[in-house]
N, CA and C atoms as a LAMMPS dump frame, in Angstrom:
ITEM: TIMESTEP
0
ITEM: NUMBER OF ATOMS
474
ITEM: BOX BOUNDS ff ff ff
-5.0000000000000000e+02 5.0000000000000000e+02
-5.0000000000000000e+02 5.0000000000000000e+02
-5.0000000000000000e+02 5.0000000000000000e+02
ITEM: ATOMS id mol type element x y z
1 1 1 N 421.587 -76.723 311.454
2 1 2 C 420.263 -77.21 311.094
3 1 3 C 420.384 -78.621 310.52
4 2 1 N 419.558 -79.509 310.683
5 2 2 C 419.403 -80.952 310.409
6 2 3 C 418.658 -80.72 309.205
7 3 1 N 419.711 -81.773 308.457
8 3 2 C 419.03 -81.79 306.556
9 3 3 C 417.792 -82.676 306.73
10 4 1 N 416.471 -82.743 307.215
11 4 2 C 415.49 -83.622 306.853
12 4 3 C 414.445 -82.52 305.853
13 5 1 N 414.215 -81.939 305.814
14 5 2 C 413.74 -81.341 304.889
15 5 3 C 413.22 -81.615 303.271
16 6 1 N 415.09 -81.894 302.659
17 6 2 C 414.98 -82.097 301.433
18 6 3 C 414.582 -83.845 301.305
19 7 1 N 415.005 -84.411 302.463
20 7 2 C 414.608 -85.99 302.218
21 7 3 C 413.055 -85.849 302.177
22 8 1 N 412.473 -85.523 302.83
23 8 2 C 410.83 -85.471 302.896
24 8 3 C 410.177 -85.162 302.232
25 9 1 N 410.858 -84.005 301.327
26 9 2 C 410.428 -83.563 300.104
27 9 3 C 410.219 -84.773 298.965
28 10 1 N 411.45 -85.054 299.362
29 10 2 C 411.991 -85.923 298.32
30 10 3 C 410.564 -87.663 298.227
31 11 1 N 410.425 -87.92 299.259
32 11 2 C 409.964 -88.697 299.696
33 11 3 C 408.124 -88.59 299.609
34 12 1 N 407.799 -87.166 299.66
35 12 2 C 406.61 -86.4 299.116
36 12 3 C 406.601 -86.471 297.825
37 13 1 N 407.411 -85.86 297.064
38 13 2 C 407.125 -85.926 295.736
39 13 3 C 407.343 -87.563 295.224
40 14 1 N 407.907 -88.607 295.702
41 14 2 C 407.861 -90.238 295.147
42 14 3 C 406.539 -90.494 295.526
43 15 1 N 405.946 -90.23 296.709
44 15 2 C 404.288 -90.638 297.256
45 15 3 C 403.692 -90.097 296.306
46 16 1 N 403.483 -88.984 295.891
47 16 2 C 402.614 -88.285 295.118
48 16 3 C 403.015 -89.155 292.99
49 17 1 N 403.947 -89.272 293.032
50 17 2 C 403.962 -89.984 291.396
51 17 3 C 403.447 -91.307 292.167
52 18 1 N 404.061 -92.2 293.157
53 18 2 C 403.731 -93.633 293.45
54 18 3 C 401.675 -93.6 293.363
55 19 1 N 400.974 -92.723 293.907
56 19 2 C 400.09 -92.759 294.372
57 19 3 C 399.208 -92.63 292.531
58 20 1 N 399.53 -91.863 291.522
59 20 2 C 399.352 -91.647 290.532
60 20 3 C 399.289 -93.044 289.608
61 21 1 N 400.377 -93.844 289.901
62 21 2 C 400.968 -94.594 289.478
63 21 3 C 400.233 -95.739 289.864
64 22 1 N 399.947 -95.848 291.116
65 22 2 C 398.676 -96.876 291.628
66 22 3 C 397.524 -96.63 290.784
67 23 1 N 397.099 -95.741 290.496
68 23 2 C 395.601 -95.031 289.943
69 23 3 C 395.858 -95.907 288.535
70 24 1 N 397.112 -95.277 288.064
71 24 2 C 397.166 -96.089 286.274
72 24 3 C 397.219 -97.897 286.274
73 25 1 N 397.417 -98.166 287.525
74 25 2 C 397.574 -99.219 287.247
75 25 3 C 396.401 -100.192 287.807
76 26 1 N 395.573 -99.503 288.615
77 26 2 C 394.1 -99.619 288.532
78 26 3 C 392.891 -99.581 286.888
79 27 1 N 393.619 -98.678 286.571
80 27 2 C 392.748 -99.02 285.303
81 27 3 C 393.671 -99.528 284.424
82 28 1 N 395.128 -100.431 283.849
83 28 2 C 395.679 -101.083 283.344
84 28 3 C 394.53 -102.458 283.719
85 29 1 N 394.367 -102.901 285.027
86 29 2 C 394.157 -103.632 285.516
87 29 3 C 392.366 -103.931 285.073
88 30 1 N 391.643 -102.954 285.305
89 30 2 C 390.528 -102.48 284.866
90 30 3 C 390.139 -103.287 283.02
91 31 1 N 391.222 -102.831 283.138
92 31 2 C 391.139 -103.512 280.797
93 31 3 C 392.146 -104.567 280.718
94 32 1 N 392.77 -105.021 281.653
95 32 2 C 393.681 -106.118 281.54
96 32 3 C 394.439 -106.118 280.325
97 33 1 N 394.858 -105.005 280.649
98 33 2 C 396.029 -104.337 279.791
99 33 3 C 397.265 -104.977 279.984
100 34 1 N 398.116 -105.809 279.616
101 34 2 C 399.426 -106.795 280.685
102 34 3 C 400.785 -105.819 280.485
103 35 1 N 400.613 -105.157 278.681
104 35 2 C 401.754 -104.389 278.783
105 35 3 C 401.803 -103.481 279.696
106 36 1 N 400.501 -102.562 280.001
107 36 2 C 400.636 -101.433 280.701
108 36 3 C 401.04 -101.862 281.998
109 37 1 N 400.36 -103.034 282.645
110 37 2 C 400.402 -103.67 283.732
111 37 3 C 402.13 -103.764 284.362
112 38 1 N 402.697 -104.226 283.562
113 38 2 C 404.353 -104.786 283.495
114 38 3 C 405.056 -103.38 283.602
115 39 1 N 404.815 -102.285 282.794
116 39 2 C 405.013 -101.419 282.75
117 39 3 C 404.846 -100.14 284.074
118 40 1 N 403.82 -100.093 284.695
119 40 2 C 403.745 -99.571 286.043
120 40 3 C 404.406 -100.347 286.512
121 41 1 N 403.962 -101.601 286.983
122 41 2 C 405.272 -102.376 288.04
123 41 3 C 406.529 -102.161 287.974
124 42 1 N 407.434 -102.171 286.967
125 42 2 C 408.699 -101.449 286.741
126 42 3 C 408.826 -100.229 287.035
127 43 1 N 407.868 -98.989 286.975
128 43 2 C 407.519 -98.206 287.381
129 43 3 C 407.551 -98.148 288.875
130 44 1 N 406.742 -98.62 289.328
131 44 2 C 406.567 -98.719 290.758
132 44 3 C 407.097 -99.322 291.984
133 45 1 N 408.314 -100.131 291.24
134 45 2 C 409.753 -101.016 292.315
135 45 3 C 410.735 -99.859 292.076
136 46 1 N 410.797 -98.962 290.897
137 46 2 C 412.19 -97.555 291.18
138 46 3 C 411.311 -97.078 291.826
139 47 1 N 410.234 -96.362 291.953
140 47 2 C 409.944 -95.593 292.839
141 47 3 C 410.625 -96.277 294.296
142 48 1 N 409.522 -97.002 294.657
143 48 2 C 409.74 -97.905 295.93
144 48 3 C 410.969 -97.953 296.006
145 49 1 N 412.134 -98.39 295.22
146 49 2 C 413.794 -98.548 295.682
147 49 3 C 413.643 -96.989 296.075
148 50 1 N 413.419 -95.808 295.379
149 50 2 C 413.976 -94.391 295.607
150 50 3 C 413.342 -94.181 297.322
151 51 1 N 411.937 -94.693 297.568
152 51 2 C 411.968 -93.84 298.412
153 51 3 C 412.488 -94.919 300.143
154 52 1 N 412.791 -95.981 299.199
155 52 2 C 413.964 -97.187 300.405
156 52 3 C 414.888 -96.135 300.914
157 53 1 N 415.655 -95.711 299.404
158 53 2 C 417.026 -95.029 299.495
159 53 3 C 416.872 -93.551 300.452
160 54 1 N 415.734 -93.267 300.252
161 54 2 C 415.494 -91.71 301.132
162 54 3 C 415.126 -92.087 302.153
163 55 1 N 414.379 -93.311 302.698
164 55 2 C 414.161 -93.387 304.055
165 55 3 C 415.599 -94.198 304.937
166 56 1 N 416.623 -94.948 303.875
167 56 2 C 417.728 -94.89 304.835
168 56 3 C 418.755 -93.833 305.11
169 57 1 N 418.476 -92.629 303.765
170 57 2 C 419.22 -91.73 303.889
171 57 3 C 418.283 -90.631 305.852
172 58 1 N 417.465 -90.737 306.049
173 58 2 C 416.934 -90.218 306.71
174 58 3 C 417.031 -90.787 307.942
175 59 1 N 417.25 -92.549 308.098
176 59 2 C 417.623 -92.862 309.104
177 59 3 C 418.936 -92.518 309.51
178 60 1 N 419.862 -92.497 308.848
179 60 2 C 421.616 -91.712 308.482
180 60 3 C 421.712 -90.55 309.102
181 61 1 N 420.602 -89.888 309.01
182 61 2 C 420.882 -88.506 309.253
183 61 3 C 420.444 -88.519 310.851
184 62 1 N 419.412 -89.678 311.467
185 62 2 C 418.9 -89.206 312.761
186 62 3 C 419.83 -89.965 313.561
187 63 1 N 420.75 -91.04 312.88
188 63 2 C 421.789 -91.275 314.067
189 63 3 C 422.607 -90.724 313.911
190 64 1 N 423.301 -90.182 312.89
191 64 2 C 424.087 -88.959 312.755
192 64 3 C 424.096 -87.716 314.128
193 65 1 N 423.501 -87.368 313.88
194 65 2 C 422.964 -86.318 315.033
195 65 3 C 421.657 -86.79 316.15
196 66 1 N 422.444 -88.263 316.805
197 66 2 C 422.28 -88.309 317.87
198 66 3 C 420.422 -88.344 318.127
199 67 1 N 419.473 -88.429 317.173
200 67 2 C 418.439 -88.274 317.73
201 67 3 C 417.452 -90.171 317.707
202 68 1 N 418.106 -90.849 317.331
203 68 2 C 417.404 -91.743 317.811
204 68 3 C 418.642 -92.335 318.639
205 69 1 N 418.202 -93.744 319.015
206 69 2 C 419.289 -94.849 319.391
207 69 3 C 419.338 -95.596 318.476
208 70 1 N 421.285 -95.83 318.544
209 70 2 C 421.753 -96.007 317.13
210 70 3 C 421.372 -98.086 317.203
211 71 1 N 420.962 -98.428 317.952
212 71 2 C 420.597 -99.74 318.088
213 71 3 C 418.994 -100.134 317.875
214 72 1 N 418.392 -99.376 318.948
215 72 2 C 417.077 -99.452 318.908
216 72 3 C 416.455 -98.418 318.099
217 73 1 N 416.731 -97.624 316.889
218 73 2 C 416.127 -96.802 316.407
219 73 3 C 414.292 -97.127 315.766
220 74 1 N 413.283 -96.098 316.365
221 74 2 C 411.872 -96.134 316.192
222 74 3 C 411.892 -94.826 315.812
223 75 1 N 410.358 -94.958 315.148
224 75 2 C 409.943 -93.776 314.389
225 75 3 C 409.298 -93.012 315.86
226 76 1 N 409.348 -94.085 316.593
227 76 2 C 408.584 -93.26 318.178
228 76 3 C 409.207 -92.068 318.806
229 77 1 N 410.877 -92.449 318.516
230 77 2 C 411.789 -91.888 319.169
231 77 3 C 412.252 -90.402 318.294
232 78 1 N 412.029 -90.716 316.956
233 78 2 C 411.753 -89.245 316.295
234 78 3 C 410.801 -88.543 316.225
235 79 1 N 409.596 -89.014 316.204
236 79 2 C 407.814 -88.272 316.332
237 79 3 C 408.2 -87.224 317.376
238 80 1 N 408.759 -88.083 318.37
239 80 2 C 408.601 -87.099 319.774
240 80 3 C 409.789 -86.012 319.969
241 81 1 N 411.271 -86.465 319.101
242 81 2 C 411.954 -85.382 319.421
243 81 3 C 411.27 -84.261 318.466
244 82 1 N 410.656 -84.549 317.355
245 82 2 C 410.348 -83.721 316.341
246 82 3 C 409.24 -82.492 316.728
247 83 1 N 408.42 -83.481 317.547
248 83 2 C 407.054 -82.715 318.57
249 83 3 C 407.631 -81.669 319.832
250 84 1 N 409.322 -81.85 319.663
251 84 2 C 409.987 -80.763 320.735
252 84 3 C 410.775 -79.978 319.926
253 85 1 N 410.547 -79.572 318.805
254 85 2 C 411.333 -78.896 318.058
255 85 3 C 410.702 -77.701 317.709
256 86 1 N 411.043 -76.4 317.971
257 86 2 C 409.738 -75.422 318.005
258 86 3 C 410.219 -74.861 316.511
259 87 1 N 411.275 -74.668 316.13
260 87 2 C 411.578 -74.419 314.114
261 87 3 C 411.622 -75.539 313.497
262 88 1 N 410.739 -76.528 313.543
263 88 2 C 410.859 -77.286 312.026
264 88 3 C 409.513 -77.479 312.093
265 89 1 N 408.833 -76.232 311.706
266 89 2 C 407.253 -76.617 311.587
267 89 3 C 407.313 -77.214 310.399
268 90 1 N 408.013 -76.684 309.183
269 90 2 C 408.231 -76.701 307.957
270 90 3 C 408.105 -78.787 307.724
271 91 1 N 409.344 -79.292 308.234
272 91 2 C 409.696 -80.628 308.362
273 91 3 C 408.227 -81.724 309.005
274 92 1 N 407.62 -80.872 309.651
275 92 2 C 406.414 -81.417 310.596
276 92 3 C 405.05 -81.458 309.622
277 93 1 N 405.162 -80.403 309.318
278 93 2 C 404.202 -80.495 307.643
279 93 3 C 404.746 -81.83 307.011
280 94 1 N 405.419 -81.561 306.361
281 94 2 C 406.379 -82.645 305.637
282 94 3 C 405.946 -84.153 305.701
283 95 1 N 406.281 -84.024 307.085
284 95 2 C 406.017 -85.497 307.698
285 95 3 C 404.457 -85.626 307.599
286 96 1 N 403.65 -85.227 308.291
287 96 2 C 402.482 -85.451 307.952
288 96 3 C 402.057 -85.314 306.793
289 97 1 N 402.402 -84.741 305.805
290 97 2 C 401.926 -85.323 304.517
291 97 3 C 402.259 -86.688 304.047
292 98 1 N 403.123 -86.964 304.348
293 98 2 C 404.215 -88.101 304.069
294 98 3 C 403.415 -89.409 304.525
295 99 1 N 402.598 -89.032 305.976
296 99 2 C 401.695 -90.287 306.358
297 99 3 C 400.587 -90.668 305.63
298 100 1 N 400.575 -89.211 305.502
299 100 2 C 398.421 -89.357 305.182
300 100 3 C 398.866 -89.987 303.62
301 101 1 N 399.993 -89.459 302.492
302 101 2 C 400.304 -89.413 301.319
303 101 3 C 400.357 -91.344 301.131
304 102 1 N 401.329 -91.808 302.11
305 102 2 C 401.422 -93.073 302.542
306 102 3 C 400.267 -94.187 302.994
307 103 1 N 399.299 -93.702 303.496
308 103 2 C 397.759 -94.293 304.306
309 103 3 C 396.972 -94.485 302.729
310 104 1 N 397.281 -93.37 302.012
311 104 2 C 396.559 -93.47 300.944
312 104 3 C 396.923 -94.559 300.173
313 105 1 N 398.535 -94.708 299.639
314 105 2 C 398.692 -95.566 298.59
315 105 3 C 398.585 -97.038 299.286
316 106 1 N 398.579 -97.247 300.475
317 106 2 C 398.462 -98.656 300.968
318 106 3 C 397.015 -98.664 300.866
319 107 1 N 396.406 -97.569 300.42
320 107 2 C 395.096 -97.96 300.34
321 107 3 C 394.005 -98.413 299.209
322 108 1 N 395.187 -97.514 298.3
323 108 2 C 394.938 -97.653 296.797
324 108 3 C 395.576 -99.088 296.361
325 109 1 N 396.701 -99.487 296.647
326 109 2 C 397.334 -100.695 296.361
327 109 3 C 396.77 -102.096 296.952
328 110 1 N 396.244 -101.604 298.197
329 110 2 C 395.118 -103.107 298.361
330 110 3 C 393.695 -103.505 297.793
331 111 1 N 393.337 -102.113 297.216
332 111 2 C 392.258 -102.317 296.515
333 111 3 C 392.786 -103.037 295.356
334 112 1 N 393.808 -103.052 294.458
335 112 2 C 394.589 -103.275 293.834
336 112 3 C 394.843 -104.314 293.483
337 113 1 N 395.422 -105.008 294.785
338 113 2 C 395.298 -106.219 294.944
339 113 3 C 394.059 -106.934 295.237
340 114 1 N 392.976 -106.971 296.073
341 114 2 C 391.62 -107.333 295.774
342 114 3 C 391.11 -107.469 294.118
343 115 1 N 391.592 -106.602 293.502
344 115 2 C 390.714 -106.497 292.035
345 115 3 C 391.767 -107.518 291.051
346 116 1 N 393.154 -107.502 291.581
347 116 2 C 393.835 -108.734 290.899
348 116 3 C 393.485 -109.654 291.459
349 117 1 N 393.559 -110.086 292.144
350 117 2 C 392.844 -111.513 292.888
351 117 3 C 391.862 -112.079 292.774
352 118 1 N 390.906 -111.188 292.565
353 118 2 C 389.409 -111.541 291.97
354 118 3 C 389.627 -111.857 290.694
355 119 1 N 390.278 -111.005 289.931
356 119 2 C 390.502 -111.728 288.442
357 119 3 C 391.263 -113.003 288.06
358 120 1 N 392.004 -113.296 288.952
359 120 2 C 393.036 -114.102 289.064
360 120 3 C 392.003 -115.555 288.927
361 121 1 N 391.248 -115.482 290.038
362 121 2 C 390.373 -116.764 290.351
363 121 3 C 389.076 -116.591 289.821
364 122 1 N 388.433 -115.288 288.974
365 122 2 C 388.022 -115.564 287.623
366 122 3 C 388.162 -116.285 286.645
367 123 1 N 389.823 -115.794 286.08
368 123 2 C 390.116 -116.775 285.003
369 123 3 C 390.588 -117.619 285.27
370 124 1 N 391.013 -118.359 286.73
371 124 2 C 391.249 -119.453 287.119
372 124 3 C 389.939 -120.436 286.809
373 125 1 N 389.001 -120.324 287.002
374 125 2 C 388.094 -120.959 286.967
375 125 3 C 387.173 -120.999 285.616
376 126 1 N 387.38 -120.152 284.566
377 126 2 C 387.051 -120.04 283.421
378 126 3 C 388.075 -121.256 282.711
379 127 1 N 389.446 -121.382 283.102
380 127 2 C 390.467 -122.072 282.607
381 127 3 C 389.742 -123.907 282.86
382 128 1 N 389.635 -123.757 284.118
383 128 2 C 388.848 -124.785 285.069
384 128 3 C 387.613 -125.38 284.324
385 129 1 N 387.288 -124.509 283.615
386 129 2 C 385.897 -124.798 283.174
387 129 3 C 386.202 -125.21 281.766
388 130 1 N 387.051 -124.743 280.79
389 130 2 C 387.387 -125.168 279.46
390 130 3 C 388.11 -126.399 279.448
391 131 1 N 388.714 -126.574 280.485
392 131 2 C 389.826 -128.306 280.437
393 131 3 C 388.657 -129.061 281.145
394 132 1 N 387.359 -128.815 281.758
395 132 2 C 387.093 -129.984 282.404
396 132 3 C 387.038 -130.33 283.417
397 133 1 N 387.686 -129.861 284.383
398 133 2 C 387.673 -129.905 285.526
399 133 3 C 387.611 -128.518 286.353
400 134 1 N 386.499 -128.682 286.883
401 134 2 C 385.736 -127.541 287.601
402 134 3 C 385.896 -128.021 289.292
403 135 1 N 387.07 -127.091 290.14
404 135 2 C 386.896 -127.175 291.461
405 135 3 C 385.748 -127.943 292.453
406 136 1 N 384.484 -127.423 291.827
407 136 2 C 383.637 -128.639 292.054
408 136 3 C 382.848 -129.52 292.228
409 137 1 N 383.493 -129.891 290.902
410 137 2 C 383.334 -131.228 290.447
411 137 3 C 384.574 -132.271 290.561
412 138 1 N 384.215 -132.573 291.726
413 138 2 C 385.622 -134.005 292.273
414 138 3 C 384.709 -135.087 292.535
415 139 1 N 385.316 -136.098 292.783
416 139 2 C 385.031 -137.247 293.444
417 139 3 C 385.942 -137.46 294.576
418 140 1 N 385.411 -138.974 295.569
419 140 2 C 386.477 -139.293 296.775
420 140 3 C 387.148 -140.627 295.87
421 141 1 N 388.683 -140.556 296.132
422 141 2 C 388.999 -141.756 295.884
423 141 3 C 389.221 -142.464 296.977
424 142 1 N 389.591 -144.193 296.654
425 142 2 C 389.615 -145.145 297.48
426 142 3 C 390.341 -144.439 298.68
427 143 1 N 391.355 -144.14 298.49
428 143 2 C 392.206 -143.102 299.881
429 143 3 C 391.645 -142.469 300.584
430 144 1 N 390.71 -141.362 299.927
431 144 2 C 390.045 -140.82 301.053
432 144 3 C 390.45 -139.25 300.023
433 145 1 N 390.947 -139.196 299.193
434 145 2 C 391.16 -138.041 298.781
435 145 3 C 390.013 -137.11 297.755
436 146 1 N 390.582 -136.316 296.599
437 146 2 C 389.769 -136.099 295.868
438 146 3 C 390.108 -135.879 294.795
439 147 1 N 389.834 -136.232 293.425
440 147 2 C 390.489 -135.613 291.706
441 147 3 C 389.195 -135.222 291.257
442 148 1 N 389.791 -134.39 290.617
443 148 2 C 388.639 -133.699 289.429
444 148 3 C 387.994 -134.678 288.724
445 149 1 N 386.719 -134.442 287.864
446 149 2 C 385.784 -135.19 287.144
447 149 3 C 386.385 -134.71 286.203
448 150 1 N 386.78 -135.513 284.737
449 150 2 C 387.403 -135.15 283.865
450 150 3 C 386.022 -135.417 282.868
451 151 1 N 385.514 -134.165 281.984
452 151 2 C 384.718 -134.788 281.078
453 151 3 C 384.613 -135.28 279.778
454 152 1 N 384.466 -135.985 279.002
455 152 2 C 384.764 -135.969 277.779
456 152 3 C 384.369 -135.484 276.546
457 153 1 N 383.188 -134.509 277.262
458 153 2 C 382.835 -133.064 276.074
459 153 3 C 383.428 -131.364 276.684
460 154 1 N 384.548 -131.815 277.029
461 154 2 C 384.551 -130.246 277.249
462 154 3 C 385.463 -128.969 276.017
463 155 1 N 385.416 -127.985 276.208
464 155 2 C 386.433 -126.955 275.101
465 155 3 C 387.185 -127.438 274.971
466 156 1 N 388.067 -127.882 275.807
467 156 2 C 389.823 -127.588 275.705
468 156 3 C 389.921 -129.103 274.965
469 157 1 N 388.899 -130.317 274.533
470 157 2 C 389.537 -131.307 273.973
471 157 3 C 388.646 -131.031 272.234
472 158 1 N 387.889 -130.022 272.02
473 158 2 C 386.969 -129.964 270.811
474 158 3 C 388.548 -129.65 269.911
């Protein structure tokens, strides 16, 4: 019998904390919390290394026993031996959790990123707005270019 089993498991239960772990760091993000923030991320690169380490341990195992090509190896080339395997319903579960578990956190993590980004160029422009120079508000210079309007009542010189 081919050990994929316990990798998938293995790889199930990192999706399922990773996916948790997205959620906390949605609302870190939410209260602009930076410790908590720093704190999932460290969090969330061991995960990510662990489940690196289980998906090369899993590639190991399918050239091991001959089921992909040890050059051209695709997930195409295992889907389908896996879809001819009439005892590893068990492993086939597995895997499909593993996608949908996966679909999710790329889904949770780009929202993620949208809601940092938006904040990002929030307080980019709040910053923008206390020194004086506001995106825009430029002028053209003789060149042809553009600099900020610098004012001489703004926050950042009171």
């Amino acid at each position: 019998m081919i050990p994929l089993a316990p990798i998938f498991s293995k790889i199930k239960s990192n999706l399922l904390e990773l996916e948790e772990l997205l959620e906390k760091e949605r609302s870190a993000l939410a209260t602009k919390d930076s410790d908590r923030i720093e704190k999932v991320a460290s969090l969330k690169k061991s995960l990510l290394d662990d489940i690196d380490t289980q998906t090369l341990k899993h590639s190991q195992v399918l050239r091991k026993f001959n089921i992909v090509n040890q050059k051209n190896q695709q997930t195409f080339d295992f889907k389908k031996w896996l879809a001819e395997q009439s005892k590893m319903d068990d492993v086939k579960l597995l895997v499909e959790e593993c996608e949908s578990l996966l679909e999710k956190c790329k889904l949770v993590n780009n929202t993620n990123a949208k809601v940092l980004n938006t904040v990002q160029k929030r307080d980019k422009a709040l910053l923008e707005m206390l020194q004086g120079h506001h995106h825009k508000n430029k002028v053209y210079t003789q060149s042809g270019g553009t600099k900020p309007i610098s004012s001489k009542h703004t926050l950042g010189r009171a």
